[in-house]
C-alpha positions in Angstrom: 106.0 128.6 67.7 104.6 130.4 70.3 100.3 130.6 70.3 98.9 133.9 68.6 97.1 136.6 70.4 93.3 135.2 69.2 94.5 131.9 69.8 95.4 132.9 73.4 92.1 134.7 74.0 90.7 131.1 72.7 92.4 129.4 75.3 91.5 131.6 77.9 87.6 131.5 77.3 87.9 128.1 77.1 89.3 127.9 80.0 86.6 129.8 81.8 84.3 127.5 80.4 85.3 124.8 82.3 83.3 124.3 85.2 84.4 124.9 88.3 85.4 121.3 90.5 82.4 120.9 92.2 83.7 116.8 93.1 87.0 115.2 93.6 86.0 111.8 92.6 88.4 109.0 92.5 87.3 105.6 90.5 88.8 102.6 92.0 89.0 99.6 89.9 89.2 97.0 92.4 91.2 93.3 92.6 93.7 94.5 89.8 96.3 91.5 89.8 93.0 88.9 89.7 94.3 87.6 86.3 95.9 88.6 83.2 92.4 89.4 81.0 91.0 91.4 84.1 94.5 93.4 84.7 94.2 94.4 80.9 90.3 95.4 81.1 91.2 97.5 83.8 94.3 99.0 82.1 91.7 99.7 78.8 89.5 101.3 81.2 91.8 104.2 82.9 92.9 104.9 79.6 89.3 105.6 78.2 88.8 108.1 80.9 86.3 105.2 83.1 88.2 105.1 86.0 91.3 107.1 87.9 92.6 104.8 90.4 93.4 100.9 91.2 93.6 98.6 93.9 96.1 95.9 93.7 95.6 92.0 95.3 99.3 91.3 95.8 98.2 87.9 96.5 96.7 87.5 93.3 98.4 85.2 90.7 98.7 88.0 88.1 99.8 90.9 90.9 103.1 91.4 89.8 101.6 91.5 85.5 99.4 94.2 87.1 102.2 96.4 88.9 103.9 96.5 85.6 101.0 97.7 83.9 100.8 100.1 86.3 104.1 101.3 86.1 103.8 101.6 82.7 100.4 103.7 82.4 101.2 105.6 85.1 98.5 104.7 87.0 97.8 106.0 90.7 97.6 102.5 92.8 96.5 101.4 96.3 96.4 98.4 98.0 93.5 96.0 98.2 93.9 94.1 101.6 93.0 90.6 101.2 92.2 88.1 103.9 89.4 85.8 102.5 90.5 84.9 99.3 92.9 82.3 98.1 96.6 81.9 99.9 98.5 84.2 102.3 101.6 86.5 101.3 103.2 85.6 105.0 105.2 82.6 104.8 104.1 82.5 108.8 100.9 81.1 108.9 101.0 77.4 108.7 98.3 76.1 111.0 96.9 79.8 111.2 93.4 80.9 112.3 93.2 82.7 109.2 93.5 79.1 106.9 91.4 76.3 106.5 92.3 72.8 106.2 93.8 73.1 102.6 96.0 76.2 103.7 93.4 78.9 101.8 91.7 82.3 103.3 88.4 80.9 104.9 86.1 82.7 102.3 84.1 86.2 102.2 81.5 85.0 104.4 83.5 81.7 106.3 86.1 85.1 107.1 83.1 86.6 109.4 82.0 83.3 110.5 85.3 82.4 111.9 86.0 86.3 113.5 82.2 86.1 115.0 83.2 82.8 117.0 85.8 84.5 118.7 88.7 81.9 117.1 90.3 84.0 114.8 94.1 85.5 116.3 94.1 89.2 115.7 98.0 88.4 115.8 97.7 86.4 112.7 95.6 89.0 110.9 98.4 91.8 112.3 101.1 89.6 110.3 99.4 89.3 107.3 98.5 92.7 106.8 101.8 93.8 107.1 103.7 91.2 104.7 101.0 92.6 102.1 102.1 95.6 102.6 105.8 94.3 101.9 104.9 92.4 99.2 103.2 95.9 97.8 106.5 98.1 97.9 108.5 94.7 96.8 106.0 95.0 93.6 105.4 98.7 92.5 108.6 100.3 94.0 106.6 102.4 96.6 104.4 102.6 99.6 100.2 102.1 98.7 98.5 105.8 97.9 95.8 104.0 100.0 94.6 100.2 101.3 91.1 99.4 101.8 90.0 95.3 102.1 88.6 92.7 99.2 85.4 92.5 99.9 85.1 94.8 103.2 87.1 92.5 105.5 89.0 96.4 107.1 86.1 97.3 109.0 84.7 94.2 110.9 85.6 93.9 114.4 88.6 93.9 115.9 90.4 93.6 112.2 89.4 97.5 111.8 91.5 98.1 115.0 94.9 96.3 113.7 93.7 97.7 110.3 94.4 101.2 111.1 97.2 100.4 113.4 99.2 98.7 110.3 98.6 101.8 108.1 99.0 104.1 111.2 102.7 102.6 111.2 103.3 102.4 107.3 102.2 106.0 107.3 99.6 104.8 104.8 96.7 107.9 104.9 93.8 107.1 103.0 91.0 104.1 103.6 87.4 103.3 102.6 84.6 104.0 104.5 81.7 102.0 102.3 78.7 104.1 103.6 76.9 105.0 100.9 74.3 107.9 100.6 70.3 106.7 99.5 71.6 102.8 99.9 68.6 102.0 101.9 66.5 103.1 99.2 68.0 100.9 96.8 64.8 98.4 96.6 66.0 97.2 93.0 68.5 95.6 95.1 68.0 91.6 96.0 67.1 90.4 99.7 70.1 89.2 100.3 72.9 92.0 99.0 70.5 94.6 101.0 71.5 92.4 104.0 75.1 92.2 103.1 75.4 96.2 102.6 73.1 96.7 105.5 75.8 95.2 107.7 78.7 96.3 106.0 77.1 99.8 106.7 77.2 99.6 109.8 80.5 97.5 110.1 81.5 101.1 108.3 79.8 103.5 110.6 81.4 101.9 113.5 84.9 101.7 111.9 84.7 106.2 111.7 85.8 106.5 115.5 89.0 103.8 115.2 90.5 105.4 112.1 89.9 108.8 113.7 92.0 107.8 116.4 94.5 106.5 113.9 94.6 109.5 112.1 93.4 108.0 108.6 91.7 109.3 106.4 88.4 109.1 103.5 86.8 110.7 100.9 83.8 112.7 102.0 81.2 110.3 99.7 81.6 106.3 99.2 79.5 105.0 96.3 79.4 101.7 94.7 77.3 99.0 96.8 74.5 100.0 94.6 76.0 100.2 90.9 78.0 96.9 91.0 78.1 94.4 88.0 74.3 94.3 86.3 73.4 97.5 88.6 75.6 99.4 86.9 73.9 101.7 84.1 74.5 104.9 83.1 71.1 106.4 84.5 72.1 104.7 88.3 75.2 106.3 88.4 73.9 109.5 87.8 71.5 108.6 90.7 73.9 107.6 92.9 76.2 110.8 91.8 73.6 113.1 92.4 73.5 112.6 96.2 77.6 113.3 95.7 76.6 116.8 94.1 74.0 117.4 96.5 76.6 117.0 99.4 77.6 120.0 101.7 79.7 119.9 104.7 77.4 119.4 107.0 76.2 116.4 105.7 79.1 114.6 104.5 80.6 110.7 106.2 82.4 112.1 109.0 86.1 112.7 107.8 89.3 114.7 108.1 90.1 114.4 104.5 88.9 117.9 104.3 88.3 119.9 107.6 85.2 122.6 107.4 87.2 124.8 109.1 89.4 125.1 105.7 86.3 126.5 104.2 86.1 130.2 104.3 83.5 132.3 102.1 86.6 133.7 99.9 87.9 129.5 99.2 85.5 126.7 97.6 86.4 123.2 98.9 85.0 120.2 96.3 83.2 117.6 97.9 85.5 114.5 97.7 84.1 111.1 96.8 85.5 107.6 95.8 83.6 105.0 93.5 84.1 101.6 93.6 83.8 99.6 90.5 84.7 95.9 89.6 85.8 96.2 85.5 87.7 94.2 83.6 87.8 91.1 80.4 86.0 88.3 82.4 88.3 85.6 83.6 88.7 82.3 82.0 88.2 79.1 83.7 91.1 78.0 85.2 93.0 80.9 84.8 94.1 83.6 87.6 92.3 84.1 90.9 94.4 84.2 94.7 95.2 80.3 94.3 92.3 78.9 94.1 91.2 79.6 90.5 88.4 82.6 89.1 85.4 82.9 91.2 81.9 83.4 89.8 82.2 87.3 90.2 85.6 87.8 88.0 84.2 85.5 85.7 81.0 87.1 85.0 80.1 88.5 82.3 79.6 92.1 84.6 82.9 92.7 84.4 82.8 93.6 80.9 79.5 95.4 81.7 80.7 97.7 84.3 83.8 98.2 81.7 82.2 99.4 79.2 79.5 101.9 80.9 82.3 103.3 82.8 83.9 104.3 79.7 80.4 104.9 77.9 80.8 108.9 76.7 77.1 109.6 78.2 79.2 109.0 81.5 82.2 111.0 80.7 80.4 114.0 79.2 78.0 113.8 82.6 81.2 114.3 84.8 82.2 117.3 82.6 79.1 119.1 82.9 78.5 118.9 86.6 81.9 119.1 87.5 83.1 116.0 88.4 86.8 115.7 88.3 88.2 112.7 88.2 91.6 112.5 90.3 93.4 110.0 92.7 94.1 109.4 96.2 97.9 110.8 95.7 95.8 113.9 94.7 94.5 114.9 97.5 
């Protein structure tokens, strides 16, 4: 039956109602394919509304539970470049640079460690990257909407160079830039993750000229250093959403995602951001991981935190009213 004249008018006001976009923000679960409980909290998650977007650990014991999920829901999914956790997707590595003595990723911090000595073959790294982008399309049926790197590895030294050459020659557009706005204002933050960020900040900053080059491309506004696992409430991600809405184009990370030139006085362009967030049904012990078995973080009881604040109606009511849209890389 075709809608009445009042119903019409209804949907019309209603419609003007709606606020105009002021951000394009995507919400990226991260290290979906980690294990079977943390693929589901995820799945729960983009169905409440909490987040928009996922980033898939092909290497992951669960990786091909999670493209199917995916597939199913219809959800928008990336890649999440892994290089320090757990066993390699190339079956070319043996004896690699990138492997310790038992055949594993040398660990998120052992990873810098090795690349700061000057030992680790940017050859290896090259190799790597591309069979987990193979093992990607083999997986989901398509090329990644985007590939950023577990736990930052894309933007150290050297690795940001082959980074942006693998998705240069994939034709892979969109990355993470994690430079976050007011992170050095974060005191609540512990000594030694204000370190960690400090440095992936500027790992980050120095990264903008090499993907430039490369032709890739970011959202305007990275958050989620500061609202990870116990951080995450819905009061700090309002704070660390404000500096989103408070962005212009003057002041946004440098990016070609949207060009100021495109912005006239007669056409509005939304700032875009991307949040990171980690949520999911903790891990069991013993169950999933990259090879090596559930690490402290996936097991943590965060997980479920960050799950259920994202999906907490104080937070989805607080994107409707300022104009937060929630969308995905494929999107833009």
């Amino acid at each position: 039956m075709a809608p009445s004249v009042e119903n019409k008018a209804k949907q019309k006001q209603g419609e003007e109602k709606m606020p105009q976009a002021k951000v394009k923000l995507v919400v990226t679960g991260d290290d979906f394919g980690y294990c079977e409980r943390r693929n589901q909290g995820i799945v729960d998650c983009f169905r409440s509304g909490g987040i928009s977007n996922v980033s898939l650990l092909v290497n992951a014991v669960s990786a091909e539970h999670a493209a199917e999920l995916a597939k199913r829901n219809h959800i928008p999914i990336g890649l999440h470049a892994n290089l320090s956790e757990g066993l390699p997707v190339s079956q070319d590595l043996k004896g690699s640079t990138l492997l310790n003595k038992d055949g594993f990723f040398h660990g998120k911090m052992g990873f810098r460690e090795v690349l700061q000595s000057g030992q680790l073959k940017m050859s290896e790294v090259e190799a790597e990257l591309r069979a987990q982008v193979n093992r990607f399309c083999e997986l989901v049926g398509h090329m990644p909407y985007h590939m950023d790197g577990h736990q930052h590895v894309h933007i150290l030294p050297e690795v940001r160079e082959v980074f942006a050459q693998v998705l240069s020659d994939f034709g892979i557009s969109y990355t993470r830039v994690p430079i976050e706005p007011g992170l050095k204002f974060c005191t609540f933050l512990p000594p030694h993750l204000r370190d960690f960020n400090a440095q992936v900040e500027k790992d980050a900053l120095e990264s903008i000229e090499v993907f430039h080059r490369h032709g890739i491309r970011w959202p305007d506004v990275y958050l989620g250093l500061s609202t990870m696992g116990k951080n995450m409430s819905v009061s700090n991600l309002k704070r660390a959403l404000g500096f989103t809405l408070e962005a212009t184009l003057d002041d946004r990370v440098t990016s070609p995602l949207i060009q100021s030139s495109d912005a006239t006085t007669d056409s509005y362009c939304p700032v875009t951001a991307e949040l990171m967030v980690h949520p999911g049904y903790p891990s069991q012990p013993h169950q999933g991981g990259c090879g090596e078995g559930p690490d402290d973080f996936s097991q943590s009881a965060d997980r479920l935190h960050e799950l259920n604040t994202l999906k907490d109606p104080l937070v989805l009511n607080y994107y409707r009213q300022q104009g937060i849209h929630l969308c995905a890389f494929k999107d833009f």
